[in-house]
VEXDREN-2710 file (C-alpha; in Angstrom, 1 decimal):
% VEXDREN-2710
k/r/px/py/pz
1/UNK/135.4/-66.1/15.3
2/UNK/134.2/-63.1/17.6
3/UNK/130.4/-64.3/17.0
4/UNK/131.4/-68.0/17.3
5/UNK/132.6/-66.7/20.8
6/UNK/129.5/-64.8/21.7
7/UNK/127.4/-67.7/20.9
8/UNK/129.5/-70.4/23.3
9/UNK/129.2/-67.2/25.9
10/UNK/125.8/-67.2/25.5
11/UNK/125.5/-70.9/25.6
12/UNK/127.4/-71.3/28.6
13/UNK/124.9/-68.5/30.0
14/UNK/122.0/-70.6/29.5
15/UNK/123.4/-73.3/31.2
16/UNK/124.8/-72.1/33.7
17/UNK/120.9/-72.2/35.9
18/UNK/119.3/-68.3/35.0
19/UNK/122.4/-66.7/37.1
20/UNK/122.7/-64.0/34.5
21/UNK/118.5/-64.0/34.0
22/UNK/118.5/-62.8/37.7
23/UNK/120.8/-59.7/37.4
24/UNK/119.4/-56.3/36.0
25/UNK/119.0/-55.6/32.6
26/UNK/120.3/-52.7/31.2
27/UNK/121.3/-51.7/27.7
28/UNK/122.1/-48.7/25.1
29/UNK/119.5/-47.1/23.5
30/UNK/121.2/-45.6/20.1
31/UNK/118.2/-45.4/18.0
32/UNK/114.6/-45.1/17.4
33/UNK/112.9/-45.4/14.0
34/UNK/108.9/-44.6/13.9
35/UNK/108.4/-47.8/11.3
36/UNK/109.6/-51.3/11.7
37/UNK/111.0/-51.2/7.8
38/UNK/113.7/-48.6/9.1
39/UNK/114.6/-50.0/12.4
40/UNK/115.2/-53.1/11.2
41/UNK/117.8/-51.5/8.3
42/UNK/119.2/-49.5/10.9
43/UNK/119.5/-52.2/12.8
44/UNK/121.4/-54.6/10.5
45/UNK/123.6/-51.4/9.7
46/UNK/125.0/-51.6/13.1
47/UNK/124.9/-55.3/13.4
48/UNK/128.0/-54.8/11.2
49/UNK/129.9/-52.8/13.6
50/UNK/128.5/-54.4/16.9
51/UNK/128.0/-58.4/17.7
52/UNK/125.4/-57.1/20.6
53/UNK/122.4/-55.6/18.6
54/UNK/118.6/-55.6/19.4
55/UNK/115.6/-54.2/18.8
56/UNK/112.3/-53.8/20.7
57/UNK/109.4/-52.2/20.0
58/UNK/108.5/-49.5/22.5
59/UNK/105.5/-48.4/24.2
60/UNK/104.9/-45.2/21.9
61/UNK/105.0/-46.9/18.7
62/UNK/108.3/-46.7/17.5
63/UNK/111.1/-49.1/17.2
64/UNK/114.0/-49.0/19.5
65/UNK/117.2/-50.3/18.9
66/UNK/120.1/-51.0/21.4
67/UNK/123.2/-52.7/22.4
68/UNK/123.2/-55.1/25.0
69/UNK/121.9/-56.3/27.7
70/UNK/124.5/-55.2/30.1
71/UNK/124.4/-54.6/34.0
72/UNK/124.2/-50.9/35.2
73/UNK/127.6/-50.4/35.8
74/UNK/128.7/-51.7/32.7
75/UNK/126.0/-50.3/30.7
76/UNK/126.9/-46.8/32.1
77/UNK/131.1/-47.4/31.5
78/UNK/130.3/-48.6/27.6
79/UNK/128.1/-45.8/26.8
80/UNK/130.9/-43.3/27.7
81/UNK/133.6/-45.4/25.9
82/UNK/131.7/-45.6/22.8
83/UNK/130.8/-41.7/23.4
84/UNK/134.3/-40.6/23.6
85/UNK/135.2/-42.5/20.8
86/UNK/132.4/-41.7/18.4
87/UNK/130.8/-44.9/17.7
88/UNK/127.5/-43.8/18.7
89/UNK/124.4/-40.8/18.1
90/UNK/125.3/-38.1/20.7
91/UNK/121.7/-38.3/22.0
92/UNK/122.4/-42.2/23.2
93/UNK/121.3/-43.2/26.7
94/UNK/121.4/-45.9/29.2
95/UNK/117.5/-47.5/29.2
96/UNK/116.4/-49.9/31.8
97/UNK/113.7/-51.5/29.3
98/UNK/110.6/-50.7/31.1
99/UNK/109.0/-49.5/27.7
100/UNK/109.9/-52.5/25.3
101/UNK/107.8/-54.7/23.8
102/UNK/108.3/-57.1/21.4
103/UNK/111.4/-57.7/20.2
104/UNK/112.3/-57.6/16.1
105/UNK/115.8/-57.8/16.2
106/UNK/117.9/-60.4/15.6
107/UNK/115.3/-62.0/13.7
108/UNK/113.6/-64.9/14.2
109/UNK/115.2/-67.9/15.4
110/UNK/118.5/-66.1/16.1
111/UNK/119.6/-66.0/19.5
112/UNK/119.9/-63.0/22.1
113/UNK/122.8/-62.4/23.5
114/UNK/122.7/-62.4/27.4
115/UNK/124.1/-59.8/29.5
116/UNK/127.6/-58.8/28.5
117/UNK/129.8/-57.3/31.5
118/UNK/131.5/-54.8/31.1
119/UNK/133.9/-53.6/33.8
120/UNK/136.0/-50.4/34.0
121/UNK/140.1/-51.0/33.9
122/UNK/141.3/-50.1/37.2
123/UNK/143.3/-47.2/37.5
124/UNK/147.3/-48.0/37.8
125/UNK/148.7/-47.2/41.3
126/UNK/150.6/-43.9/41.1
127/UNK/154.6/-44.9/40.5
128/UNK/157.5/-43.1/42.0
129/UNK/159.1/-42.2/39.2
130/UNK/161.4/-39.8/38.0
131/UNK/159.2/-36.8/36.0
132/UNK/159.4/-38.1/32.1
133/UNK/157.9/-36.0/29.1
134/UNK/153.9/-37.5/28.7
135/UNK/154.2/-39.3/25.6
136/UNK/152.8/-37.6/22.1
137/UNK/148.9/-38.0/21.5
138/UNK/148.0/-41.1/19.3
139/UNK/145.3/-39.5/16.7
140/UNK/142.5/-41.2/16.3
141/UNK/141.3/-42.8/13.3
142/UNK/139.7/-39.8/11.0
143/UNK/137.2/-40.9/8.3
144/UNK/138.7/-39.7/5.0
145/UNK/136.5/-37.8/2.4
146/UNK/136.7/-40.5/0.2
147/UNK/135.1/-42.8/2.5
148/UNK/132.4/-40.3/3.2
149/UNK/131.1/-39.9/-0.4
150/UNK/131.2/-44.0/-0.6
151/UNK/128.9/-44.1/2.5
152/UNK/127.0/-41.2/1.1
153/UNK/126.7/-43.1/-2.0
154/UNK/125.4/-46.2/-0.3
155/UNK/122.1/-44.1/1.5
156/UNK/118.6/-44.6/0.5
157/UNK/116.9/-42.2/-1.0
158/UNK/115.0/-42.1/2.3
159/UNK/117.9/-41.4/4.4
160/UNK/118.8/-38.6/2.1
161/UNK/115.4/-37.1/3.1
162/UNK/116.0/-37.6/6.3
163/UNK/119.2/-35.8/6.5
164/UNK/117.3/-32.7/4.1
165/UNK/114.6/-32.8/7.2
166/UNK/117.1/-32.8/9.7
167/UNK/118.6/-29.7/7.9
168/UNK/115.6/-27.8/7.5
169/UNK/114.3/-28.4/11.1
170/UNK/117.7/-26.8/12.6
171/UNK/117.0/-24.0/10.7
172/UNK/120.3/-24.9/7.6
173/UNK/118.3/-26.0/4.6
174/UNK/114.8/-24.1/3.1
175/UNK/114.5/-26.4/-0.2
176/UNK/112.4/-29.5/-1.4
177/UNK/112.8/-32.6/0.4
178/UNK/113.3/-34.7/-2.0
179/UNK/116.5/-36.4/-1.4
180/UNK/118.8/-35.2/-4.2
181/UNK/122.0/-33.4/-2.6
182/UNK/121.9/-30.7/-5.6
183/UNK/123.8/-27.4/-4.5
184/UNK/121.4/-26.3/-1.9
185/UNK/121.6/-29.4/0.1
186/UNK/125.7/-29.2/0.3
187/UNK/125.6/-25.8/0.9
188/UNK/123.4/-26.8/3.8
189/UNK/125.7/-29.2/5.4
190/UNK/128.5/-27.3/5.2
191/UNK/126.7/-24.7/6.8
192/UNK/125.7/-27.0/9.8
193/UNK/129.2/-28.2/10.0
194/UNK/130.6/-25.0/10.5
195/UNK/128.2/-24.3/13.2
196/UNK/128.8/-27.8/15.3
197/UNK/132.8/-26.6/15.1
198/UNK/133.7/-29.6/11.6
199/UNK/135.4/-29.1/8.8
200/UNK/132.6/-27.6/5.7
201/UNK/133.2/-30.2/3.6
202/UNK/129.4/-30.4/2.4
203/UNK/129.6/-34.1/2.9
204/UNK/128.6/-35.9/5.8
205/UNK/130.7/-38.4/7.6
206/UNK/129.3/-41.5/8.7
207/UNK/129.3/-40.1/12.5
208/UNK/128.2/-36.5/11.6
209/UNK/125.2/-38.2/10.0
210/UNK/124.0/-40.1/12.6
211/UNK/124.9/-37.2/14.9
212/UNK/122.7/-35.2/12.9
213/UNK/119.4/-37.3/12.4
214/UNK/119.9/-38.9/16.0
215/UNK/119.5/-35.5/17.4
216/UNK/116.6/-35.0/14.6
217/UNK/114.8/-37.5/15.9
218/UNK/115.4/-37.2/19.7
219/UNK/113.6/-33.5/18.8
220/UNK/110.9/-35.1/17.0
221/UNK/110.2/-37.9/19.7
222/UNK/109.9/-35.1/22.3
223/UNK/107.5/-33.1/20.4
224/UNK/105.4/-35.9/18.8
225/UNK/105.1/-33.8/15.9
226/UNK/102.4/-36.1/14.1
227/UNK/99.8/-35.6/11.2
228/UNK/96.5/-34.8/12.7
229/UNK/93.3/-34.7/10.7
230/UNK/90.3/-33.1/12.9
231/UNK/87.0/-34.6/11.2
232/UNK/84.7/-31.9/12.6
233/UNK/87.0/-29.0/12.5
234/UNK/87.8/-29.8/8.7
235/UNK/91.5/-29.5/9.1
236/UNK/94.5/-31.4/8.5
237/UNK/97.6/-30.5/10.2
238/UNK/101.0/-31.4/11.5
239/UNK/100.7/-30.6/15.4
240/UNK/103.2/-31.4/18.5
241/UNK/100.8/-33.6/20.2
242/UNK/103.8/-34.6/23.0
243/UNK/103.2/-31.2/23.4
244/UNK/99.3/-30.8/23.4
245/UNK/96.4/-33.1/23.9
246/UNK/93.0/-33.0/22.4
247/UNK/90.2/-31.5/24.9
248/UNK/87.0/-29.9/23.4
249/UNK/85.4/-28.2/20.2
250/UNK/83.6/-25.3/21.1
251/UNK/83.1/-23.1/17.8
252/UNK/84.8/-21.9/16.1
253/UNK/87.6/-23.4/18.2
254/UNK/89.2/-27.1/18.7
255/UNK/90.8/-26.7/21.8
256/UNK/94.4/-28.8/22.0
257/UNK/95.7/-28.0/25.4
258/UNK/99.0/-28.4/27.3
259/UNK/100.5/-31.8/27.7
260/UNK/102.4/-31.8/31.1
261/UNK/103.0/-28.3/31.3
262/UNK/104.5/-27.4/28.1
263/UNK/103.1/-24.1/28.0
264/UNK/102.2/-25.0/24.0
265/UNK/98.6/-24.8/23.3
266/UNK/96.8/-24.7/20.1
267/UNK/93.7/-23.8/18.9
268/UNK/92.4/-24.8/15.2
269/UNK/89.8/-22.2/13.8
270/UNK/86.6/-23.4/11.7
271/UNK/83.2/-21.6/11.2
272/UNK/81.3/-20.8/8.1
273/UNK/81.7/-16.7/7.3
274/UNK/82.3/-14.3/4.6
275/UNK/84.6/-11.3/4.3
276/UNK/82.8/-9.5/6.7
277/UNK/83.1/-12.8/9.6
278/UNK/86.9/-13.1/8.6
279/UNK/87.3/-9.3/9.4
280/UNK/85.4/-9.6/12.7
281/UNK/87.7/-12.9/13.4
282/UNK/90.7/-10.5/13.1
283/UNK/89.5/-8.0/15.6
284/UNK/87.6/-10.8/18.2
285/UNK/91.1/-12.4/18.2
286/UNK/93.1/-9.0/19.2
287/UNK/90.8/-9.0/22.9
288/UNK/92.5/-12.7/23.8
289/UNK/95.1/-12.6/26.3
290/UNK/96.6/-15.0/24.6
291/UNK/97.4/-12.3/21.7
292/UNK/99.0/-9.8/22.9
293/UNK/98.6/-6.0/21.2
294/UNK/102.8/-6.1/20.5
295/UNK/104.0/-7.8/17.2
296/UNK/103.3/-7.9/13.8
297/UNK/100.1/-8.4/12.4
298/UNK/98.2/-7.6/8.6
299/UNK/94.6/-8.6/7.3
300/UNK/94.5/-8.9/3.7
301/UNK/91.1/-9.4/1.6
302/UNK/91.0/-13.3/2.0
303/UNK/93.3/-13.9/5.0
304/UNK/95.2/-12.7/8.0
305/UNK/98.5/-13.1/9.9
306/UNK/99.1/-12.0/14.1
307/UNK/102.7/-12.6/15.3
308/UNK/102.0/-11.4/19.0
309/UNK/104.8/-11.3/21.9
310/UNK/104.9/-9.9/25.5
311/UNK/106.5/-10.9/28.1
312/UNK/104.1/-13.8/29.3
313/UNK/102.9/-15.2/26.1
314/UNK/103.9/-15.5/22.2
315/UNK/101.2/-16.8/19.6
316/UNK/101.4/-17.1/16.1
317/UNK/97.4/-17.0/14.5
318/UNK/96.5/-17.3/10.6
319/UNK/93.1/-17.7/9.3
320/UNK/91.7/-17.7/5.4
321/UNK/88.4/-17.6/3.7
322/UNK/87.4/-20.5/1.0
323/UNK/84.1/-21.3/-0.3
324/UNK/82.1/-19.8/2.4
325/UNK/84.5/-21.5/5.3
326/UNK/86.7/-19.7/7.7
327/UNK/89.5/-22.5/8.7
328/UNK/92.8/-21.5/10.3
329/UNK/95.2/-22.5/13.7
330/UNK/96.4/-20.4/16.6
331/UNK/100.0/-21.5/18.1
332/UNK/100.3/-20.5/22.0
333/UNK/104.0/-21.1/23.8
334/UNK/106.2/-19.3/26.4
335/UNK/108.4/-16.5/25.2
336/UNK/111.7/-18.3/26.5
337/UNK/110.6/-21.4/24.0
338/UNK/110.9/-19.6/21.1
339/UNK/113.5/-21.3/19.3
340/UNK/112.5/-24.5/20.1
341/UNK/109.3/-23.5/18.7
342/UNK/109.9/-22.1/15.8
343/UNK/110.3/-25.1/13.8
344/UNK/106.9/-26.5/15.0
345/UNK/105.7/-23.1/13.5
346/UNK/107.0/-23.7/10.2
347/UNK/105.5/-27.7/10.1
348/UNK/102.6/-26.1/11.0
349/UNK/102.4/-23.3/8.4
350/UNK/103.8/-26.0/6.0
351/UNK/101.2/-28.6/6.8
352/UNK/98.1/-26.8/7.1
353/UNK/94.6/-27.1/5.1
354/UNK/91.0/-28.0/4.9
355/UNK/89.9/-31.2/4.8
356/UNK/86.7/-31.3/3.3
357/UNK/83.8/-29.3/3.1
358/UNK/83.2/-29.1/7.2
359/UNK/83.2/-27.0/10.0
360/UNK/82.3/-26.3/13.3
361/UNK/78.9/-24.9/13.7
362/UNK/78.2/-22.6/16.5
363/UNK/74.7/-23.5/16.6
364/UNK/75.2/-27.5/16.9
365/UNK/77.4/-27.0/19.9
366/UNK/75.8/-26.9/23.1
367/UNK/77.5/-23.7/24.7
368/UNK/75.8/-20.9/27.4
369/UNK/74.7/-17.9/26.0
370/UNK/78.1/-15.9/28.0
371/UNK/80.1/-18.3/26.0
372/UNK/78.6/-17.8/22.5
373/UNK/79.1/-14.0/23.1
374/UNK/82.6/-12.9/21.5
375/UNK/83.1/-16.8/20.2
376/UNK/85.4/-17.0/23.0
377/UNK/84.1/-19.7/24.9
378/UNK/87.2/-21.0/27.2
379/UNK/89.2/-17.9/26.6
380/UNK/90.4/-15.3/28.7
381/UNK/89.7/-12.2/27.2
382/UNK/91.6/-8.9/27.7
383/UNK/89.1/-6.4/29.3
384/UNK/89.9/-2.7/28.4
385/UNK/90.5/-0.3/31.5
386/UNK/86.8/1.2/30.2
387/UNK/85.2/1.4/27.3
388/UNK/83.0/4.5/26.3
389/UNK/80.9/6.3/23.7
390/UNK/81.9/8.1/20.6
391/UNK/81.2/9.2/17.1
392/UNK/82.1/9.5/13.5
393/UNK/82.2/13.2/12.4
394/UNK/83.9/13.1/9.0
395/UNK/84.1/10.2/6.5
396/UNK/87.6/9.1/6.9
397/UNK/86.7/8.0/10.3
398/UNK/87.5/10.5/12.7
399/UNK/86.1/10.2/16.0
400/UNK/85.1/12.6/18.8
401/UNK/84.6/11.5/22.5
402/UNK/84.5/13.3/25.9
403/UNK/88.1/14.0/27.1
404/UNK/87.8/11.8/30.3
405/UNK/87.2/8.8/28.1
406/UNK/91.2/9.0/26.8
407/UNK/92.5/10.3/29.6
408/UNK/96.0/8.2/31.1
409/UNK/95.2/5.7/28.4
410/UNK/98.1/3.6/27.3
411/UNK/96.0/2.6/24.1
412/UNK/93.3/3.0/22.7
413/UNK/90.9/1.4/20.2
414/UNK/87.9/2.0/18.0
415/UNK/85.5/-0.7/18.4
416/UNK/87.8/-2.9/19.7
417/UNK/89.8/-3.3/16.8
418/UNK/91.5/-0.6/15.2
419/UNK/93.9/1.6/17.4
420/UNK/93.7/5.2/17.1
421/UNK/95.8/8.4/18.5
422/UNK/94.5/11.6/20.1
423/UNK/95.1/14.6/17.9
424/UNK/93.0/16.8/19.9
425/UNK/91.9/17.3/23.7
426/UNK/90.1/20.4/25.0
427/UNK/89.3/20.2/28.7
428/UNK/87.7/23.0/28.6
429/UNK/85.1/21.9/26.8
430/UNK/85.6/18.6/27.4
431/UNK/86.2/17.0/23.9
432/UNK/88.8/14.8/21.9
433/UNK/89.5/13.8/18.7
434/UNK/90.6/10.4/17.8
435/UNK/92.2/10.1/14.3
436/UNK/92.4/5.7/13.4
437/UNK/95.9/4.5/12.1
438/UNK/93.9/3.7/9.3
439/UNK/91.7/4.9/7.1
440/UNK/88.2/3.8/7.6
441/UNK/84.9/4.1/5.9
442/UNK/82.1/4.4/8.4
443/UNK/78.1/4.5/7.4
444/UNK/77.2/7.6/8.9
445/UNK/79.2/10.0/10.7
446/UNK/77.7/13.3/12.5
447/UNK/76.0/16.6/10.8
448/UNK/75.9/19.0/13.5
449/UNK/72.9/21.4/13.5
450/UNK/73.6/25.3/13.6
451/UNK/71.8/26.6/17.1
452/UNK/70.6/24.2/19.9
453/UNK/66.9/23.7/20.0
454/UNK/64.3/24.9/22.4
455/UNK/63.9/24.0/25.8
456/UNK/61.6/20.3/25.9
457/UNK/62.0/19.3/22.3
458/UNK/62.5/15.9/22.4
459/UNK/66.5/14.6/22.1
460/UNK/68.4/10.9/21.9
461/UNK/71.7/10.0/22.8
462/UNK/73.4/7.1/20.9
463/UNK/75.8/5.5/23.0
464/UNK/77.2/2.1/24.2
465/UNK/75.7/2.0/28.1
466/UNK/76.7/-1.2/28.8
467/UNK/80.4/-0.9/27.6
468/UNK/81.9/-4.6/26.5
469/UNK/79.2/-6.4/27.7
470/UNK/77.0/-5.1/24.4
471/UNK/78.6/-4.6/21.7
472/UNK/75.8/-2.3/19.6
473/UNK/74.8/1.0/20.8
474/UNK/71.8/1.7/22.8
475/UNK/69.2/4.5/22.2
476/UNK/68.2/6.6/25.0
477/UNK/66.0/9.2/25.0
478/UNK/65.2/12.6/26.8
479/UNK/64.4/16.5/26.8
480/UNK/66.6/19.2/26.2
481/UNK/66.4/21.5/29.0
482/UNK/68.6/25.0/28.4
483/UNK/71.4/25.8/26.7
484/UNK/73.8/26.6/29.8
485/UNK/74.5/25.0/32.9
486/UNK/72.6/25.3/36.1
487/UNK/74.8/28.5/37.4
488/UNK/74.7/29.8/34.0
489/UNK/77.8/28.3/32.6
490/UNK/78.6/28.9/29.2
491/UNK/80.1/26.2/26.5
492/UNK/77.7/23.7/28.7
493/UNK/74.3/22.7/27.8
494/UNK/71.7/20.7/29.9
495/UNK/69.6/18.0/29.2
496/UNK/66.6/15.5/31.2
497/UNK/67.6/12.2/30.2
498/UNK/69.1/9.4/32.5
499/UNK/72.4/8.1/30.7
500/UNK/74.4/5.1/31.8
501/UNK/78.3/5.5/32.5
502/UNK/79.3/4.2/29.1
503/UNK/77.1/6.7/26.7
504/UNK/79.6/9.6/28.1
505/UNK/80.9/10.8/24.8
506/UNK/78.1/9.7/22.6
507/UNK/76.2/11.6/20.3
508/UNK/72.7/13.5/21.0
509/UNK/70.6/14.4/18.4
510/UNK/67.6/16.1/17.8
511/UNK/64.3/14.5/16.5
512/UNK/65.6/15.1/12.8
513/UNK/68.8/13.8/13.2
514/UNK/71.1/16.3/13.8
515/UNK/74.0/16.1/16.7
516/UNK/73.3/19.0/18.8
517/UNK/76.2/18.1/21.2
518/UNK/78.4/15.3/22.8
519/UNK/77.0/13.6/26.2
520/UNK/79.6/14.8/29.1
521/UNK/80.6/12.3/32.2
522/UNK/77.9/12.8/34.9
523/UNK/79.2/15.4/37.0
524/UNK/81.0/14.3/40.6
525/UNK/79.3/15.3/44.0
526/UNK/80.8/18.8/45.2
527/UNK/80.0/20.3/48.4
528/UNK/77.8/17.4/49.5
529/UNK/75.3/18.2/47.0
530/UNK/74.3/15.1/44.3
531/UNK/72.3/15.5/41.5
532/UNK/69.7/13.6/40.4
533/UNK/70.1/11.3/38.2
534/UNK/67.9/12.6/35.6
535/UNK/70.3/15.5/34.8
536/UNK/73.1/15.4/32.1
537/UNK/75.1/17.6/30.7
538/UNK/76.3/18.7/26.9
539/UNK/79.0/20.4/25.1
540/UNK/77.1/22.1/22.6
541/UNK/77.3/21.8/18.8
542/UNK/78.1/25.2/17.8
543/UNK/81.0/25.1/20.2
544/UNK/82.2/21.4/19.0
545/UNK/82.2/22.8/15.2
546/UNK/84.1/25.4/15.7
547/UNK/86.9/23.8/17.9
548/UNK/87.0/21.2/15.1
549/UNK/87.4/23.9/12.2
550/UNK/90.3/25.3/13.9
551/UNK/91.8/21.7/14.3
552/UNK/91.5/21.6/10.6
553/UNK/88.1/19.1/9.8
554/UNK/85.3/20.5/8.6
555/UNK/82.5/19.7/10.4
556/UNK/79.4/18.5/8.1
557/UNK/76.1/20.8/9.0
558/UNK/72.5/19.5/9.0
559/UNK/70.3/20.5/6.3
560/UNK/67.1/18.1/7.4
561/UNK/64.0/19.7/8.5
562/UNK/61.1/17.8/10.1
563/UNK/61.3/15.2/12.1
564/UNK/62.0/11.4/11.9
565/UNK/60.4/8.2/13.1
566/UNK/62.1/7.1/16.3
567/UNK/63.2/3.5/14.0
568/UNK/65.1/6.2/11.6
569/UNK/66.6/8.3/14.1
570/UNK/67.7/4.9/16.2
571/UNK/69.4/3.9/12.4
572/UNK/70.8/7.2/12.2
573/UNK/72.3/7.4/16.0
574/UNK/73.8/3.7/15.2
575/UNK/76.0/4.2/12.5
576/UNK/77.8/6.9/14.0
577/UNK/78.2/5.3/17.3
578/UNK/81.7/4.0/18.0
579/UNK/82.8/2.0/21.4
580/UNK/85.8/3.8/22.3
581/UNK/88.4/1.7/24.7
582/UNK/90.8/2.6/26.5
583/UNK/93.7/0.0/27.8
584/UNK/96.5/0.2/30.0
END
């Protein structure tokens, strides 16, 4: 009888000359499926509870369905009636229909029910009355367990999923999806019911499920968490694109930027490499400002992990080595987003691998040669305070410098990767040694000759002039002048030579290889007096040996005699060289 009477209402509608055509148009959005299979069975699920359902199809692709049409006041006054009383997702809202298309539901050749008003009762007039006790509470109608398992019973197998993925995404279920509600999954919905404030039960009533996968969805709709496959990247993977949008490749990045000020971004990594490019990866991605030095990070033989947090910026980057292809994803979002981010991570982690035998080519992308430098083209990278010379002088990777080049450093690193701690610092004579937090194995590391040699036999620093902006050493070479300073100094040796500011703390060697000191800062103007360029200063070998004996390393000593061709010496000088940096 109640449709029979919706269907002479809607007659009369009709006839009555497109009155109600001319009013707004509002209804109830409590639903929206992403395929038209599931909105039309979740639409004739709540045809059986409401005389007033439709569907539409909505601008984004996915199927709405609603209740309605109503005016706005009424639409506003049944949304909170059927809120209060639990009829309806949580996440339901009043939608003016700007983004429907075409409607599926009813079907075809059933008729749509025109607007429905809906009025508010009016509150009684206040009576003069003597005070009376407020009547007990009526309880409202409580879904038994019984009546739970049957509904439970009468769920697809893909509603079953969906709960499992609802449960997982809010952080209560870590199993397959696969639909079967085995131990893990009821352990998982009494979990989640005890944290909404329900009884455990571990079985869903009907309105804690749509509750649950309402809000589920909402989340999902917001993020547009979607299977992307990037053809020239190589990569298939689940990535928020309501979050990000696609802009450029630029190798070994695809670059998916911020969608309407998220704050998300996300970076996909592809290049051909081997161990060696993976390794370099690691450290090039440690000078981005958008992985900061705090966090956990660890670089195993095939792959690596960087879990990085500051106050500005959180990022999540993971890279691995196949068949002679580096393919991997960075994850960018604010700190205060975490949570809501976290899920995204996992989908991400879950959903990620190479597709195919491709990948981005730094050679078939047209980029400018300051771009191509670091492979950070459209990066910001973190710039240490300075960056300065230094050198191996034992085989587990100890490293000696000039004093000033540590000197009110927050951090500092070894060739802009791995982090290492003063364990020494002589101002006197102006050396300090850097110990790595982990072991390392360089090529060559410094054999220190026995006496300095005489004055105009010919000598070469090894040192990184230009700082960051090259990252191998440069040769430059001079005369050794005396073996004190210009008053006379002792512990200081001089040289000709005309250094840049970043060899200070590089090795200088003699024509057979041996280190015969460590280059010192030029020296600052005092009393007006500036020297010329051409003059540098050492602290001498003898003196560096010994101060490292009594720090307990033993300083290698030269045994070559004669000299080397300057291509051999430049080798030599090059695989001791270290860029030392040092960062706030």
């Amino acid at each position: 009888m109640k449709r029979l009477a919706l269907l002479i209402a809607v007659v009369l509608a009709v006839a009555a000359g497109g009155a109600a055509r001319a009013q707004e148009r509002f209804w109830l959005q409590i639903e929206a499926q992403p395929t038209l299979r599931e909105a039309e069975e979740r639409a004739a699920a709540y045809s059986g509870a409401f005389e007033d359902v439709m569907g539409f199809a909505l601008s984004s692709g996915w199927y709405a369905i609603v209740l309605g049409p109503h005016d706005r006041e009424g639409a506003q006054v049944r949304l909170t009636a059927l809120l209060r009383d639990r009829m309806v997702p949580r996440d339901s809202f009043v939608a003016d229909g700007g983004n429907f298309r075409a409607r599926f539901w009813p079907p075809e050749g059933a008729v749509a029910p025109a607007i429905i008003p809906v009025t508010p009762e009016p509150e009684p007039a206040p009576a003069v009355t003597a005070p009376q006790e407020p009547p007990a509470p009526v309880a409202e109608p409580r879904e038994t367990l019984a009546q739970s398992r049957a509904a439970e019973a009468r769920l697809t197998r893909g509603e079953r999923q969906d709960i499992q993925s609802a449960l997982r995404w809010f952080g209560f279920y870590d199993a397959a999806i696969d639909g079967a509600f085995g131990p893990g999954t009821r352990a998982a919905i009494s979990a989640w019911q005890q944290a909404a404030g329900q009884d455990p039960t571990g079985v869903l009533t009907t309105a804690q499920h749509a509750g649950l996968v309402g809000d589920w969805r909402a989340v999902q709709a917001e993020l547009g968490l979607q299977s992307v496959t990037d053809e020239p990247a190589g990569i298939t993977i689940d990535l928020p694109m309501g979050l990000v949008e696609f802009d450029r490749h630029a190798a070994p990045f695809a670059h998916y930027i911020p969608r309407n000020d998220s704050g998300v971004r996300v970076l996909l990594i592809s290049q051909p490499g081997d161990q060696a490019a993976l390794f370099g990866l690691y450290d090039m991605l440690q000078t981005l400002e958008i992985v900061p030095p705090s966090g956990p990070r660890e670089r195993r033989a095939r792959n690596f992990e960087i879990s990085a947090l500051d106050m500005q910026v959180a990022s999540y980057s993971y890279a691995e080595l196949s068949g002679g292809l580096i393919k991997g994803f960075i994850l960018v979002w604010r700190p205060e987003d975490g949570a809501r981010m976290q899920p995204v991570l996992e989908a991400m982690k879950t959903s990620f691998k190479s597709a195919g035998t491709r990948a981005l080519d730094p050679t078939s992308i047209p980029l400018s040669e300051d771009h191509r430098a670091g492979m950070v083209a459209g990066l910001e990278a973190r710039r240490p305070v300075h960056a300065r010379s230094g050198f191996y002088v034992d085989g587990a990777g100890t490293v000696l410098t000039a004093v000033e080049t540590v000197a009110g450093c927050g951090r500092i690193t070894l060739d802009g990767g791995q982090e290492a701690q003063v364990t020494l610092a002589d101002a006197t004579l102006g050396i300090a040694v850097l110990r790595p937090r982990a072991t390392l194995a360089p090529q060559a590391h410094a054999r220190f000759a026995p006496a300095l040699p005489r004055p105009g036999a010919e000598v070469m620093v090894a040192g990184f002039s230009f700082g960051t902006a090259l990252a191998q050493p440069t040769m430059t070479f001079g005369r050794f002048e005396d073996d004190k300073g210009l008053t006379g100094e002792p512990g200081l040796a001089r040289l000709s030579l005309n250094p840049m500011e970043g060899d200070a703390g590089g090795a200088v060697l003699d024509a057979g290889g041996a280190v015969i000191g460590l280059l010192r800062p030029a020296p600052a103007a005092t009393d007006g007096r500036v020297l010329p360029p051409e003059v540098a200063f050492i602290a001498p070998a003898p003196a560096i040996a010994e101060a490292l004996r009594a720090a307990g390393i033993a300083p290698a000593e030269a045994t070559r005699q004669g000299a080397l061709a300057p291509e051999d010496l430049a080798a030599i000088g090059g695989q001791m060289a270290v860029m030392v940096s040092c960062w706030e």
